[in-house]
One Martini backbone bead per residue (centre of mass of N, CA, C, O) as a GRO file, in nm:
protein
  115
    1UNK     BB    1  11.996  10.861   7.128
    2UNK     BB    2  12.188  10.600   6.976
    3UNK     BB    3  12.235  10.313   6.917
    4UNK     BB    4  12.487  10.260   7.047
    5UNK     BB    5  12.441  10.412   7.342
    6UNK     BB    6  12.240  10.184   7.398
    7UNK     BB    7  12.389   9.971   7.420
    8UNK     BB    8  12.600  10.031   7.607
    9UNK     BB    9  12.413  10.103   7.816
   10UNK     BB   10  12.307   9.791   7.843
   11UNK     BB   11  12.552   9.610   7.902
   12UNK     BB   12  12.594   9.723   8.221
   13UNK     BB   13  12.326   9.482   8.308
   14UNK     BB   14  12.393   9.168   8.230
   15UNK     BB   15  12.216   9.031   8.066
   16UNK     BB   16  12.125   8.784   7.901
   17UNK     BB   17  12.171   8.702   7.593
   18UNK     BB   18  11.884   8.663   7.451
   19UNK     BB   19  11.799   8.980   7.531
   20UNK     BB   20  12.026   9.111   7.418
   21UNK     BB   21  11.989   9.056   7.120
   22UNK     BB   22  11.706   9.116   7.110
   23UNK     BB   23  11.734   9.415   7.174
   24UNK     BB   24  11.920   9.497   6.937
   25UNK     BB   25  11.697   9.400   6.713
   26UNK     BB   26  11.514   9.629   6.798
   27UNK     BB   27  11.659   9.893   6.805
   28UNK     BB   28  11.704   9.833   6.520
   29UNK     BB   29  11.367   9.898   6.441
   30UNK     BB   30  11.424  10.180   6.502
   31UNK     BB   31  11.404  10.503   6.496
   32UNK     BB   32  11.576  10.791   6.480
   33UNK     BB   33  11.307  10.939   6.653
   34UNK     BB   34  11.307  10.742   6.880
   35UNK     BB   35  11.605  10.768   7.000
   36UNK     BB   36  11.672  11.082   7.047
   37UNK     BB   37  11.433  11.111   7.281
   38UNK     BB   38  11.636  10.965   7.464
   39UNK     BB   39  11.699  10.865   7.798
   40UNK     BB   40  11.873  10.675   8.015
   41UNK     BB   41  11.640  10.646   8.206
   42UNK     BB   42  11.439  10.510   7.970
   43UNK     BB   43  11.643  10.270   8.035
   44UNK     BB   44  11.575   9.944   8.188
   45UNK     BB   45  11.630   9.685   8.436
   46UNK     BB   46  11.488   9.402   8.571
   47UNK     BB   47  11.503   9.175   8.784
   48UNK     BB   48  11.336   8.995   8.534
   49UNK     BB   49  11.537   8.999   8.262
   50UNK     BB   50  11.458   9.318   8.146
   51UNK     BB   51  11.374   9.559   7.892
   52UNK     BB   52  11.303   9.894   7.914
   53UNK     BB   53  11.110  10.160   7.720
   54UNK     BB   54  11.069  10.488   7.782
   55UNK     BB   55  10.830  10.708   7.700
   56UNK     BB   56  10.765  11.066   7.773
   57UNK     BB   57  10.442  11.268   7.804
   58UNK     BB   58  10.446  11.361   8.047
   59UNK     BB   59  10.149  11.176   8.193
   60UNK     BB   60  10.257  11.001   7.935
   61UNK     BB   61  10.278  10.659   7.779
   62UNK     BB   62  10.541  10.437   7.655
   63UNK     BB   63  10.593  10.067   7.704
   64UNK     BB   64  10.876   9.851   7.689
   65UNK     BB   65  10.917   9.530   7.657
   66UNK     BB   66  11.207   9.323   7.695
   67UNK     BB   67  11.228   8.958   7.616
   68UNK     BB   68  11.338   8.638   7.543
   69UNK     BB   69  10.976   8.595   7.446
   70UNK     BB   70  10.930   8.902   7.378
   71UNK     BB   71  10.676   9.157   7.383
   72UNK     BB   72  10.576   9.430   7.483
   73UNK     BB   73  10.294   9.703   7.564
   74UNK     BB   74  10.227   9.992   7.664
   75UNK     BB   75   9.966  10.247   7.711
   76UNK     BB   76   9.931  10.582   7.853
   77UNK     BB   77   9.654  10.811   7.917
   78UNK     BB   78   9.579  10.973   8.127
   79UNK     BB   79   9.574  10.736   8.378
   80UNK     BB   80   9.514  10.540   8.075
   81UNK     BB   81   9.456  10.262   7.942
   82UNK     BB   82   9.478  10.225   7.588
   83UNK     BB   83   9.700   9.952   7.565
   84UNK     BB   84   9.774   9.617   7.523
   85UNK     BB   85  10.078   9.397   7.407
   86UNK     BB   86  10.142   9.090   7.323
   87UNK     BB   87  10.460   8.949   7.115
   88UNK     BB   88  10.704   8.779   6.950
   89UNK     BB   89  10.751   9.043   6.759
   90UNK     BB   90  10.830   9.298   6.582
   91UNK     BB   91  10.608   9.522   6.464
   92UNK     BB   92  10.410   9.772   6.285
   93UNK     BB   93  10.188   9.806   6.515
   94UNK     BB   94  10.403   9.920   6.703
   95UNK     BB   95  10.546  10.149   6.508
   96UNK     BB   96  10.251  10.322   6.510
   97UNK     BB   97  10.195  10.366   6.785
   98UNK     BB   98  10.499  10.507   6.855
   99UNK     BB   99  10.399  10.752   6.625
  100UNK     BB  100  10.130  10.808   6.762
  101UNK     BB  101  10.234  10.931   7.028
  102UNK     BB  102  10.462  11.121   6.940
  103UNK     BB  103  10.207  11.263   6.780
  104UNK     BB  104   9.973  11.323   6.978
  105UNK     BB  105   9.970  11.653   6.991
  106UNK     BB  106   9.863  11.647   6.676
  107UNK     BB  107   9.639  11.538   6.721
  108UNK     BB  108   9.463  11.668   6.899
  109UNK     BB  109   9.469  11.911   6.761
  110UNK     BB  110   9.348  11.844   6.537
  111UNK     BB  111   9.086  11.747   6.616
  112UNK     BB  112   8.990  11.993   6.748
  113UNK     BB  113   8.963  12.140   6.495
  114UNK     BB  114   8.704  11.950   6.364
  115UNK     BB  115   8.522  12.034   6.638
   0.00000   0.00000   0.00000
């Protein structure tokens, strides 16, 4: 998906205006390797006006909270929490960790290599 479609997709989840407004900023620095790789079932609002979404790799996840007044993300790598984070708004850290998620077949691969 890119981000219009992303944008359009969520538009029709009925969203408050301040977390609609909120995800529009958070897709906007998310690149473009981040969004390509998203299908419609990967992004969806919960009952309590957030929006989440959702990277899947095979049963490993990186999941992304955005509501009116944060961000959260946790990581799950084989069915264990290894990162759970809540900050104020998009930064560094969140986009290193999901190019390190979105990358981790070729890190894991490198670490063999070297074990």
């Amino acid at each position: 998906m890119n981000k219009n479609s992303i944008i359009k997709h969520v538009d029709k989840f009925g969203l408050s205006d301040l977390v609609f407004e909120y995800f529009k900023e958070v897709v906007g620095k998310l690149s473009i390797n981040h969004l390509s790789i998203l299908e419609e079932h990967d992004i969806y609002a919960t009952p309590y006006n957030a929006m989440i979404i959702d990277w899947c790799k095979g049963e490993d996840i990186f999941s992304l909270e955005i509501t009116n007044k944060y961000i959260g993300y946790f990581i799950e790598i084989s069915g264990v929490d290894i990162k759970q984070v809540t900050m104020g708004k998009i930064d560094n850290e969140l986009l290193q960790d999901l190019d390190r998620f979105l990358n981790f077949d070729r890190v894991k691969k490198i670490k063999n290599l070297l074990s």
